[in-house]
C-alpha positions as CSV (number, residue, x, y, z in Angstrom):
1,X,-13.1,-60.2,-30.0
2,X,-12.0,-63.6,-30.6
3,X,-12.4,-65.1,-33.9
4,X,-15.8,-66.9,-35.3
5,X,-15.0,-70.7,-35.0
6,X,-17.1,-72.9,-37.1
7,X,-18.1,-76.2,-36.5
8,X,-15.6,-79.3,-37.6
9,X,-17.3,-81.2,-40.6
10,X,-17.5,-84.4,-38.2
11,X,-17.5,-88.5,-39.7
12,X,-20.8,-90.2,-39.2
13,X,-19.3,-92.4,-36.0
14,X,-18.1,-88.8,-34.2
15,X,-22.2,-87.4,-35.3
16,X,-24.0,-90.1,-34.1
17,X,-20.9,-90.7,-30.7
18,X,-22.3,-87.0,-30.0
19,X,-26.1,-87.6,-31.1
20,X,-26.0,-90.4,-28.2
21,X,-24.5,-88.4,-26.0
22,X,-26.9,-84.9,-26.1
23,X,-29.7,-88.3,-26.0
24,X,-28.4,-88.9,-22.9
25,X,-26.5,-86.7,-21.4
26,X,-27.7,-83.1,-23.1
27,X,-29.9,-80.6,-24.2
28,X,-31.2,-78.8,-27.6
29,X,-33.0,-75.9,-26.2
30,X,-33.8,-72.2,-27.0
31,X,-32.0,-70.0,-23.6
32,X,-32.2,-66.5,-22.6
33,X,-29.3,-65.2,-20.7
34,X,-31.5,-62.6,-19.1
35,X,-35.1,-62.0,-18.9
36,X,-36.0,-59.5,-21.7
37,X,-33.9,-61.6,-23.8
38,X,-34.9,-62.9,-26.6
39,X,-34.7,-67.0,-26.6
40,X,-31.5,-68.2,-28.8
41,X,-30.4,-71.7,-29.9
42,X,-28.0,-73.7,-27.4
43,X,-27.0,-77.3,-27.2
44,X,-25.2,-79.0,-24.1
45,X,-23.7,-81.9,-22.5
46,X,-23.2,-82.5,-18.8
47,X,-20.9,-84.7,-17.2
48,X,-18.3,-85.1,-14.6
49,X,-15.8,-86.6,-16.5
50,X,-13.9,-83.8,-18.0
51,X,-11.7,-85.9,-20.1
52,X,-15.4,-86.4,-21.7
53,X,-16.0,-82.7,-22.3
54,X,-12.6,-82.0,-23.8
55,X,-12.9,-84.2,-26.5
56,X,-16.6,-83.2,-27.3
57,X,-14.8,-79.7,-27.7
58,X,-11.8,-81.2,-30.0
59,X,-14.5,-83.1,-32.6
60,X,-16.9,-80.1,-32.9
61,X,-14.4,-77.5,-32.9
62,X,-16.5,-74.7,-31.3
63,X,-18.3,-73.8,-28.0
64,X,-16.9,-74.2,-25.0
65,X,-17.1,-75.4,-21.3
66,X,-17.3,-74.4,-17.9
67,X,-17.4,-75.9,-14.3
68,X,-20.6,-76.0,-12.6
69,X,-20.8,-75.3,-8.6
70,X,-20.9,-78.1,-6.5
71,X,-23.2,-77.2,-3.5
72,X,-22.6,-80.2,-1.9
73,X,-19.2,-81.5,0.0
74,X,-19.7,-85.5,-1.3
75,X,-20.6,-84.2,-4.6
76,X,-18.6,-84.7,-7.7
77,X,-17.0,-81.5,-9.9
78,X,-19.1,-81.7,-13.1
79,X,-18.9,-79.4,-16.4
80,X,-21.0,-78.2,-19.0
81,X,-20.1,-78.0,-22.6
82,X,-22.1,-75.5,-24.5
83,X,-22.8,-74.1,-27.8
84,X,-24.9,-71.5,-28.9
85,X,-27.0,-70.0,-32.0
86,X,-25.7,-70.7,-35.9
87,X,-22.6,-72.7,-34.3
88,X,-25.4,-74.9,-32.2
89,X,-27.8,-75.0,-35.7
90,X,-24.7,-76.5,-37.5
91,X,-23.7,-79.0,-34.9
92,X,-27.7,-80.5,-34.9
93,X,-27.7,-80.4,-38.8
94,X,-25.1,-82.8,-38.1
95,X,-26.0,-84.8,-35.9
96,X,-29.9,-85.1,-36.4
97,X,-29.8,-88.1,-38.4
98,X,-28.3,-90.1,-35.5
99,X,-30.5,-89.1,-32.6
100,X,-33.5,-91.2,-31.2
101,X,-35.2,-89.1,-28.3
102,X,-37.7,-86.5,-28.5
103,X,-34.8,-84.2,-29.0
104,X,-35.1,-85.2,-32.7
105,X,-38.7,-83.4,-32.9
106,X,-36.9,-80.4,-31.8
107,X,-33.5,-81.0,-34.2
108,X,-36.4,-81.1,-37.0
109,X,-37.8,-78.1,-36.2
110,X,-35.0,-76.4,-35.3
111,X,-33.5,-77.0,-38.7
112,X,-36.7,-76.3,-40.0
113,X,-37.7,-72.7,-38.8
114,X,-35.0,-71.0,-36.7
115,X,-32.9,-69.5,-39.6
116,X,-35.9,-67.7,-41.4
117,X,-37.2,-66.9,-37.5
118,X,-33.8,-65.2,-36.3
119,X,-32.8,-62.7,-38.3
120,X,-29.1,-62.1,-38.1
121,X,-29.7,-58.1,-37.3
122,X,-31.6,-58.9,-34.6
123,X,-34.4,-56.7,-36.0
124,X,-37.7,-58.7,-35.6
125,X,-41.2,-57.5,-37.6
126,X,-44.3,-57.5,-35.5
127,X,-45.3,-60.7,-38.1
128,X,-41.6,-62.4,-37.5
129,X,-42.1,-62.0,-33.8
130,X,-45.5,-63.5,-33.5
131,X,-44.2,-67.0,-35.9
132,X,-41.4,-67.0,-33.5
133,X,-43.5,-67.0,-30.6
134,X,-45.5,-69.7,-31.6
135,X,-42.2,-71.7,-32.9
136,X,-40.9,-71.3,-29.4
137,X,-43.9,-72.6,-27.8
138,X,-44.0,-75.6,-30.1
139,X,-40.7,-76.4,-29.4
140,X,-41.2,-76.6,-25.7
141,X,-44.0,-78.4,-25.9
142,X,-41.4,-81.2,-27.6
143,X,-40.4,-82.5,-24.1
144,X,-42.0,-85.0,-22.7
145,X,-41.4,-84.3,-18.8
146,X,-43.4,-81.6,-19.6
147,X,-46.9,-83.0,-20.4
């Protein structure tokens, strides 16, 4: 296994160059990979300008991208950089101060409640699980396309 890279401490221009571009651009959600899954931390940026992504990658230090499918002939080749769980909790501690979206409801509460909500042994008490459930709820409800 690869080692555990931690997030760059970043300057307040590189925090709030990346806060504008997750405003814009990206994500703060909780993800499952499968269905059973429980939900875990992960931040994004899209874009087709890889040039874009790369640096992203070189000022936070961590995470990393990948190449989305283009289904379509005239469409351009676009990427996704990605990073997930206590990597993703450091980045928005970050960067929080800076954004301007809904997305900072959900940085808040993030910063707020995940850690004492996710316990790093993945072993969840019947009382943890039901606060999680309704943190996860609450923090969907933060996006407004969805009202």
């Amino acid at each position: 296994m690869p080692p555990y890279k931690s997030v760059n401490r970043m300057t307040p221009t590189q925090a709030a160059y990346l806060a504008g571009l997750i405003d814009g651009e990206g994500s703060i959600t909780l993800t499952r990979r499968h269905r059973k899954e429980n939900r875990q931390l992960a931040v994004s940026i899209s874009n087709t300008d890889f040039d874009l992504l790369n640096q992203v990658n070189t000022i936070i230090g961590a995470g990393r991208i990948t190449r989305k499918r283009t289904y379509k002939e005239h469409h351009k080749p676009s990427g996704e950089y990605r990073i997930e769980n206590r990597q993703a909790l450091e980045l928005i501690r970050q960067i929080a101060p800076y954004l301007l979206t809904y997305k900072v409801r959900r940085a808040d509460l993030v910063l707020s409640d995940y850690v004492k909500l996710t316990p790093r042994n993945g072993y969840y008490t019947p009382d943890i699980l039901r606060k999680r459930d309704a943190f996860i709820q609450k923090f969907l409800s933060l996006n407004p396309s969805r009202q």
